[in-house]
C-alpha positions as CSV (number, residue, x, y, z in Angstrom):
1,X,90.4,96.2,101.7
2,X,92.2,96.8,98.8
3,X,91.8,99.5,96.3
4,X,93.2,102.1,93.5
5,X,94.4,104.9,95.7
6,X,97.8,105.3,96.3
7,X,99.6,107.7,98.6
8,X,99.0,112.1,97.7
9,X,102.4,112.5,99.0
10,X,104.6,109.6,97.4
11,X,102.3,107.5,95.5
12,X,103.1,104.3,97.1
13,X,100.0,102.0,96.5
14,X,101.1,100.4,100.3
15,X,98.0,101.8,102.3
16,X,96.5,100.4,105.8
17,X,93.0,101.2,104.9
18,X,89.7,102.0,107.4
19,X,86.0,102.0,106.5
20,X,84.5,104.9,107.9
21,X,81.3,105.1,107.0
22,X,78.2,103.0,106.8
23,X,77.7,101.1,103.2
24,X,75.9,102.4,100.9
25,X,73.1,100.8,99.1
26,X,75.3,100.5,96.1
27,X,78.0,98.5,98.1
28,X,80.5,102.0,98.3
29,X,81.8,103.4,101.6
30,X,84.1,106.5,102.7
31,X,87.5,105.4,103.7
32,X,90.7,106.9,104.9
33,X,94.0,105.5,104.5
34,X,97.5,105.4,106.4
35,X,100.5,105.2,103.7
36,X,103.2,102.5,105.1
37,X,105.9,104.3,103.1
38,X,105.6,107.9,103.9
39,X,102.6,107.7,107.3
40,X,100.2,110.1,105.4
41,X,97.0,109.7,106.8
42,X,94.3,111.1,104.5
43,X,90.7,111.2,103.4
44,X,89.5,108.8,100.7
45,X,87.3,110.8,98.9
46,X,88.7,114.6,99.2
47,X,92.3,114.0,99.8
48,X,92.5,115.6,103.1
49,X,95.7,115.1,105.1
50,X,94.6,114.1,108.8
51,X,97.1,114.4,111.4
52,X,94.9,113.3,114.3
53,X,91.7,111.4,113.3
54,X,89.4,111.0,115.7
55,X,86.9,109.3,113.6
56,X,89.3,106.1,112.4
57,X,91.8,106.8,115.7
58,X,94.7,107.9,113.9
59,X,97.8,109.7,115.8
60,X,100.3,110.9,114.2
61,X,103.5,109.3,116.2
């Protein structure tokens, strides 16, 4: 999936990206994203840093 959103921390536009919700009838869906620069995992919509995501799976290593 590619997108707009680039990293809160660093900006880098380098994201692993995860659908986490169902689609909507307008095509959108919630994601979260993992930065492959910096490792900040964060919410999509509210740009929430996640450390440990049990919805996607995410650990923080």
């Amino acid at each position: 999936m590619i997108c707009g959103c680039h990293c809160i921390i660093c900006k880098s536009q380098v994201l692993d990206s995860k659908q986490i919700g169902e689609t909507e009838d307008d095509g959108y869906f919630d994601m979260h994203h993992t930065c492959k620069k910096c490792k900040t995992h964060f919410n999509h919509l509210d740009g929430q840093i996640i450390s440990n995501c049990k919805i996607c799976g995410y650990v923080n290593e």
